[in-house]
N, C-alpha and C positions, 0 to 999 in steps of 0.2 A: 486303703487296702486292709485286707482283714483274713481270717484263718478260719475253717470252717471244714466240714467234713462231710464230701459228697461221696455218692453212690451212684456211679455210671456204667451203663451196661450197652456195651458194644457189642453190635453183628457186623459182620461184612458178609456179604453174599457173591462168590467168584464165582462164572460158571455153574448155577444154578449151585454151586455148595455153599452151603453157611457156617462161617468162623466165627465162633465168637471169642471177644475179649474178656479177662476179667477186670474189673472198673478201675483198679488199684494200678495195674498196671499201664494205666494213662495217664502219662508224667505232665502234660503240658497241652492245655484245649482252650480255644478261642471261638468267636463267633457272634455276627451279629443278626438279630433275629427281628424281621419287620412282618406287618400284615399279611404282604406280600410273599414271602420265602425269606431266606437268609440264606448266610455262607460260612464255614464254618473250618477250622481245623486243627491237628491233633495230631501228639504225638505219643508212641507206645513203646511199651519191647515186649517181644517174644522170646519165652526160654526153649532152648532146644536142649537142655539138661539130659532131660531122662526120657526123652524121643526127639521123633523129628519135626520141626517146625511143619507147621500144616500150612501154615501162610506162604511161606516163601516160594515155591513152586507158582504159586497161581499169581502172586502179587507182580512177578516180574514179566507177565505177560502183556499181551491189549486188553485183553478182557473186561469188560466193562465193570466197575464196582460198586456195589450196592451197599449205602451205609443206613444202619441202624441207631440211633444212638438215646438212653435216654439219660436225663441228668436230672437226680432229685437228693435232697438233702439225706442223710445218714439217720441223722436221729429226728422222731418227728413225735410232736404231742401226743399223746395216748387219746386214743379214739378218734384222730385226726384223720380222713382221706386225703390224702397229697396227693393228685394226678402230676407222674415226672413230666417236664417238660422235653417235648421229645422232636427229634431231628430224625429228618430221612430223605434219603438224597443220594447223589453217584458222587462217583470220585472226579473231583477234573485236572489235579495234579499228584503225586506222590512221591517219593523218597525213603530209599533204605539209607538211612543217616550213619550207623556204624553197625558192625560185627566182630564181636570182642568173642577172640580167641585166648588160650591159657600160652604164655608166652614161655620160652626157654626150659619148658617140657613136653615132652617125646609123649602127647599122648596116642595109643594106636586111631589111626584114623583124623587125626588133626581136627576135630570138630569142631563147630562155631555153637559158642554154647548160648549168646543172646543175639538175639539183631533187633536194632531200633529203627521201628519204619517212623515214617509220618506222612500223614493223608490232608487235603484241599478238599476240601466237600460242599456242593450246597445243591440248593431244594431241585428236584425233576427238571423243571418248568425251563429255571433259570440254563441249567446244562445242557439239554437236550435240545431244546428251541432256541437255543443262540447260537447252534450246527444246522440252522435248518433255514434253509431259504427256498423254500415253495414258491413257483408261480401257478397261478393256476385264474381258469372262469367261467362263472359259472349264469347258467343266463332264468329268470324267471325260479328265481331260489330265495331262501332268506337265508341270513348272515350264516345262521347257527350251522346251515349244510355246507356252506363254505369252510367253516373253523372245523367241524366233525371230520370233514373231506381230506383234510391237510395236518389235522394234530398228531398223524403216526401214534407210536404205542409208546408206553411208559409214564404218558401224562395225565390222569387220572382230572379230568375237568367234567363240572357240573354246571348247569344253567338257572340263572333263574334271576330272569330279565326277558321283558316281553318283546324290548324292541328286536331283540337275533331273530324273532321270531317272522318279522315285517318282511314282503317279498318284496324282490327289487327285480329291476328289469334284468339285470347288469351286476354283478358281483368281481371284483379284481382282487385279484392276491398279488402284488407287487414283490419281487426279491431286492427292489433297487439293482443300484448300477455294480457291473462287474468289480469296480473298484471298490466301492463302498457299498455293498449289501444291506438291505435291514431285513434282521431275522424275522421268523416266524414269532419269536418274544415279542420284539421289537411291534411286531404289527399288531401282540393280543393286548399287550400296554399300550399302546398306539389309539387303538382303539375303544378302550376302558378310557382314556384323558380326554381326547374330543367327542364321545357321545356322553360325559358324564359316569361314567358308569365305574365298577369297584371290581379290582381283582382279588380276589382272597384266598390264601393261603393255609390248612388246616394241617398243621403237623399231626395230629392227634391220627386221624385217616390219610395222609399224605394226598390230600385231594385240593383242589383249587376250584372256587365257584367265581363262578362272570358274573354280576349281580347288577343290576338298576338302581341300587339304593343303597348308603351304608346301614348295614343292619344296625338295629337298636339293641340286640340283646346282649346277653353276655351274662355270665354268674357276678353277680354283687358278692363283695368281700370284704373289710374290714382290714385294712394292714394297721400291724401293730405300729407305735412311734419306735419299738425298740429294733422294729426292722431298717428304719431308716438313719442315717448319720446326718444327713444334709438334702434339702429341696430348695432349688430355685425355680421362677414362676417365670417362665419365658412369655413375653408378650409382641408379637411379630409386626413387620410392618403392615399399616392398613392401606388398603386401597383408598387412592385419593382423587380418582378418577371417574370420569363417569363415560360408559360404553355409548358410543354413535354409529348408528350402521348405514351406509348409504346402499341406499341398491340404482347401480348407474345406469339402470336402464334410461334408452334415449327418450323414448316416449312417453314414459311413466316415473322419473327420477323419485326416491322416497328417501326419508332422514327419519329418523326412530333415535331417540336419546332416553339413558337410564338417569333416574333422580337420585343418586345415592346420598344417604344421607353424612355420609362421611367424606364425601367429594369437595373439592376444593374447584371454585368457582373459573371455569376456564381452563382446566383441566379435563383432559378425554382423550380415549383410545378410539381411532376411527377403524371401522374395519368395513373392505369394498364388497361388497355381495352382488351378483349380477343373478337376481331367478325372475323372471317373467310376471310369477302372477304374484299381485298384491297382499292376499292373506298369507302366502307363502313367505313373504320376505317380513311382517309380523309375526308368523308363528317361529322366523330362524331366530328374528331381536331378542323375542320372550326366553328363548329356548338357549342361547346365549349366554345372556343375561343372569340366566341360573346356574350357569358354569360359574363364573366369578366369586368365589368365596373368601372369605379373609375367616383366617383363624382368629378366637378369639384368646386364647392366649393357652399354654401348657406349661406341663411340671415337669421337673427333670428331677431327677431321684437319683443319689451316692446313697446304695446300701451298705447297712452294717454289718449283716451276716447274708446267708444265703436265705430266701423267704421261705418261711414255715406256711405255706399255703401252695392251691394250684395257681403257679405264674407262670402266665403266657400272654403275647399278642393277642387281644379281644374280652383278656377277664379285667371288668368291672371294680375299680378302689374305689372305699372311701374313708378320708383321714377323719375317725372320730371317735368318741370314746375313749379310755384308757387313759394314757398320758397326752395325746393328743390338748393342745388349750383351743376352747371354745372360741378364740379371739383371734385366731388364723386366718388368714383367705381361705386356706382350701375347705374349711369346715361348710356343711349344706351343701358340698359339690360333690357330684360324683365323675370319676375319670376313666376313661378306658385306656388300659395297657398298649402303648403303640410299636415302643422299639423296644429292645434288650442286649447291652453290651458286655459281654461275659466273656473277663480275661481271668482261667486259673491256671497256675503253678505247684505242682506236688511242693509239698515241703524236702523231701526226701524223694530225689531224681535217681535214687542209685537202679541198679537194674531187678535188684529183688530185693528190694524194700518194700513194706508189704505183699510181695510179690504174689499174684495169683487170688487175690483178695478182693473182695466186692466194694470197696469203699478204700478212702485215704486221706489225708487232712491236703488242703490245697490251701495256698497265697493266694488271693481270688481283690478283683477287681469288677464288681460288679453296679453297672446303672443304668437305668431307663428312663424309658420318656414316655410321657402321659399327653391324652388329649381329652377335654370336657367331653365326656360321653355323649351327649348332644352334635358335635362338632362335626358339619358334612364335608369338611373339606378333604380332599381324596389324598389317600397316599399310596402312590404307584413308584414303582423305579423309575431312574432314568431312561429313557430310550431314544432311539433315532425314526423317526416319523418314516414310512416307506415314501420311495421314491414314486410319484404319481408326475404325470402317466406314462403306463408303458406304451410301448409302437411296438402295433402288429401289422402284419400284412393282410388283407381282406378282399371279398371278392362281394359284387355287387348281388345282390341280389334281387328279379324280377319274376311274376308270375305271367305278364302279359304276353300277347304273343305265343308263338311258337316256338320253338325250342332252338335255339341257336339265331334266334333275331335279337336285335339290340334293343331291347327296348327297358322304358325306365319305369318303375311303381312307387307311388308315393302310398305309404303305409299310415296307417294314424295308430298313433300311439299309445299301447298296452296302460290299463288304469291301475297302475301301481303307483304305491307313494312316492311321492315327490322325496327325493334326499335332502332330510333336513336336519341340520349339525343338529347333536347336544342332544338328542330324544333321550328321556330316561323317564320312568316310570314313576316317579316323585313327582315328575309335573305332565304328567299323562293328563293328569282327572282338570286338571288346568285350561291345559291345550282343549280338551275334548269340549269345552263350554265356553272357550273362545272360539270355536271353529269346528267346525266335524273332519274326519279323519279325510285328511285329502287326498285326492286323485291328484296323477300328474295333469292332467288338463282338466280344467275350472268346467263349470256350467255351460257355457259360450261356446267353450270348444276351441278356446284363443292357447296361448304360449305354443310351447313346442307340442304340438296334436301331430303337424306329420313327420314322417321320416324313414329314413333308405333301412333297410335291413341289408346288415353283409355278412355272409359267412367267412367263417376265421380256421381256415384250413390246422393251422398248428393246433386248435382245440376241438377237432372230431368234428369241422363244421359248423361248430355251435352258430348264432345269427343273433348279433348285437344290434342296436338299433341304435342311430344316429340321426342328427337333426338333417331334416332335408332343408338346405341355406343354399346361397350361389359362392358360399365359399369364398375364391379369389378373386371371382370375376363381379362385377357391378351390378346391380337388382335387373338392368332393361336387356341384361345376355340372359337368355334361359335355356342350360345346357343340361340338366341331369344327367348324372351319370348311369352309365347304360348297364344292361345283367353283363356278367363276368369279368367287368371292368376293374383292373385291380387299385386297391388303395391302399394311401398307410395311413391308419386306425387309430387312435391314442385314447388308451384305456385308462377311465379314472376307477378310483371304486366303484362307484355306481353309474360312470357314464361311459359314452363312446361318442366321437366326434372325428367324422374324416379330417385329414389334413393335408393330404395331399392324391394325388393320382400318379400312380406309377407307368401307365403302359400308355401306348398310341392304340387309336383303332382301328381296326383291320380296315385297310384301303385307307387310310388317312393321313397316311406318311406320304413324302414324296422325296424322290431323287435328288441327293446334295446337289446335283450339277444344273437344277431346275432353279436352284435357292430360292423354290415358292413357299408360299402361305396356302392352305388349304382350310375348309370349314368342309365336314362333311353332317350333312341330317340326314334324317330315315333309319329306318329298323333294321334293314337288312340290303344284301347287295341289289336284289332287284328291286327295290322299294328306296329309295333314298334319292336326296339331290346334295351333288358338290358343287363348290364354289371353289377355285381355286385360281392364285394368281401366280404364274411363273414367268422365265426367263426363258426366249430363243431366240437365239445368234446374238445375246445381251439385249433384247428387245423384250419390256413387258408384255404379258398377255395374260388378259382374266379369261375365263373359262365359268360356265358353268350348264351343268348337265341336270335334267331330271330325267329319272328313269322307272318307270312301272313295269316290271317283267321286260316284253320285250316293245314296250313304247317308249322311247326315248326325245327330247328336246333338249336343246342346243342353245345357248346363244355362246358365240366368241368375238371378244374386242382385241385385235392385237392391228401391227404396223399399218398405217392405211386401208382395214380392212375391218366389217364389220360380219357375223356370221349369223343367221337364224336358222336354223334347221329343225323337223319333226320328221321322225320316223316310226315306221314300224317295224323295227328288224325283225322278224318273222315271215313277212314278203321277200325278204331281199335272199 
């Protein structure tokens, strides 16, 4: 712990009005700050001395609150630029803590001459988007119109990563289940962890970029030794394992294994992939394969004062120079800024100490943690994976025929890329020379080429495509499913796969009191032939009819009796 004298300047923004704090007057602030956002919180007082509190009226409402906040040292080397390091974020919990009154005097009007609030605060993203569970689908779009679609306002996000850009057939937004929801957070971290890819956080602009890649840059800086009291050289566990992917396809089974050189001999993580075509389940291994990172090791820093420089998540150390000894590990390395844990304490809590002053000396507890600037292993929050796949309800859809006959179309399948985990833009130039940019269906025209299109009435009709398969029934039954035929759907991110059939088809039902079996084929009522087998007087009887408008044939097998008949009901 140590003493030290910052300069913090608070805004709140109620209802489009803006309060601000004077710095001094913030007796107690905490907060941890990662790549990603942080969270942060603090405590103040307001005098209502010689007016009225301007806070108090709006604080005790709903109204959303908008925090300001920056923190930078008091005194700072002559000709130095210190950029403060700065917080901006909404409230997500708050507290009028006391209201000290003048006690056992009659003043006119009983005034409350201070109140001590305290505020919960952290970055947009984190607040906003972990109230929000969007479902939504989107069909023949890429990622990026999905996330623009659904991010609402106040989240300030930028792009720049090629894969959001990739169209898909098939887009899902999951909310999860009733009980256990995964937010819209939930699914932009979600997302950044299994494609690879980087969420980042700019206090500075209070903006957030999606990225393909951890950026290289950052300002290089020079921390003095006298900013630090104590470093330790965290070195993490290594992977000892080496990745094996089976793709279980019946006819084409494949095994792919990673060499690592740090794997311990009979050790592996299996993971099941089922995709049809062969280059496709190579370029998911490679793509993989590059997800797995092992940190090589980082530094954890107890400062001794508060840093005389710009410190923030993503500015560039390196221990050299000065007092620094050349005979260190960390010397010839340079680090990037990753977390920051900043616990201060006024020295002087009274309510106008300092009171109304831009600065005040604090008890401060501050330390971070560094990662080799080199270093791609990602650091995202925790999250909860969205619940995949959702069930919707669908209707078939066909072009053939006439309009109200049943009939089925097999569709062939739109050449959008095949979904394939872990794409990121690091290993684009990779993929691109192991393979050209794939189509969902190969050369051949082989895996999934055909499939049913159903519209999904809950989404404006949109028309997702699924594999046309025999589903439940065995390859030698071949029953497609007919136009308007309803089904339930099960939407992944980027797929759709019937699962079931919800309706009977018109004339195909029959009478409990028959307790028959019925198969009915054909398009339409005058176009079709049933087969059906029922019960009279407890006696079996097959039946079956063909019918062309008004030609009809007959054959019936029931008690002793066999039947053939052709007609022409139009004569009759």
């Amino acid at each position: 712990m140590f003493t030290d004298a910052l300069k913090l300047t608070l805004a709140l923004t109620i209802g489009g009005t803006t309060i601000k704090i004077p710095g001094a007057n913030v007796k107690s602030l905490e907060t941890d700050i990662h790549p990603y956002g942080f969270t942060a919180g603090l405590s103040f007082w307001v005098s209502s001395e010689k007016g009225r509190d301007p806070l108090f009226s709006k604080f005790v409402t709903q109204d959303l609150i908008q925090v300001k906040l920056d923190i930078e040292p008091n005194l700072k080397p002559k000709g130095t630029k210190i950029d403060p390091l700065r917080l901006q974020g909404y409230v997500t919990d708050k507290a009028l803590l006391t209201e000290l009154t003048i006690e056992n005097v009659n003043l006119k009007g009983d005034p409350v001459l201070y109140r001590h609030y305290r505020i919960s605060f952290a970055d947009p993203a984190s607040v906003l988007w972990r109230q929000h569970f969007p479902c939504d689908l989107m069909v023949d779009e890429d990622i990026k119109a999905l996330i623009d679609a659904n991010k609402a306002s106040g989240v300030n996000l930028k792009y720049d990563w090629g894969m959001l850009n990739n169209k898909y057939a098939i887009n899902t937004l999951s909310p999860g289940s009733p009980d256990e929801g995964s937010s819209f957070y939930d699914f932009i971290v979600w997302l950044a962890a299994t494609q690879n890819g980087v969420l980042r956080y700019d206090g500075q602009t209070n903006s957030y970029t999606l990225s393909g890649t951890k950026g290289q840059e950052g300002d290089e800086m020079a921390m003095s030794e006298l900013e630090v009291a104590d470093h330790r050289i965290d070195f993490p566990e290594t992977f000892r394992y080496d990745d094996r992917f089976l793709n279980v396809l019946a006819e084409d089974p494949q095994k792919s294994e990673t060499n690592r050189s740090t794997a311990e001999k009979g050790l592996r993580r299996d993971v099941l992939l089922r995709i049809p075509i062969a280059s496709d389940f190579e370029t998911a291994f490679k793509l993989e394969s590059k997800k797995q990172k092992s940190r090589k090791h980082g530094v954890t820093l107890t400062h001794r004062r508060y840093p005389l420089m710009t410190y923030r998540p993503g500015i560039v150390v390196k221990f050299e120079g000065g007092l620094w000894s050349k005979k260190i590990f960390l010397q010839g390395k340079k680090y990037r800024v990753r977390d920051i844990f900043l616990r201060a304490k006024a020295v002087n809590d009274a309510p106008d100490a300092d009171h109304n002053m831009p600065y005040t000396q604090y008890q401060m507890d501050l330390d971070s943690e560094l990662e080799l600037k080199e270093d791609k292993a990602l650091n995202l929050p925790p999250f909860k994976a969205p619940s995949y796949p959702i069930y919707v309800e669908g209707k078939i859809v066909s072009e053939q025929g006439e309009e109200g006959e049943d009939t089925y179309q097999i569709y062939e399948r739109p050449k959008f890329k095949l979904e394939i985990p872990f794409v990121d833009d690091e290993t684009q130039a990779e993929i691109d020379q192991y393979t050209e940019k794939i189509p969902v269906m190969d050369k051949e025209g082989q895996s999934e080429k055909d499939h049913y299109r159903v519209k999904i009435p809950l989404f404006e009709d949109k028309q997702v495509i699924c594999p046309f398969e025999p589903l439940f029934a065995p390859g030698h039954f071949y029953f497609p499913a007919y136009r308007d035929e309803r089904v339930l759907v099960a939407l992944d991110f980027h797929r759709a796969r019937i699962v079931q059939f919800l309706d009977w088809r018109p004339g195909g039902r029959l009478p409990m009191d028959t307790q028959g079996n019925h198969i009915l084929f054909g398009k339409s009522d005058e176009s079709k032939t049933s087969i059906s087998h029922i019960y009279v007087d407890n006696k079996p009887q097959l039946n079956m009819k063909r019918s062309s408008s008004k030609d009809t044939e007959i054959i019936q097998l029931q008690e002793g009796t066999i039947i053939l008949q052709t007609k022409d009901e139009s004569s009759s």
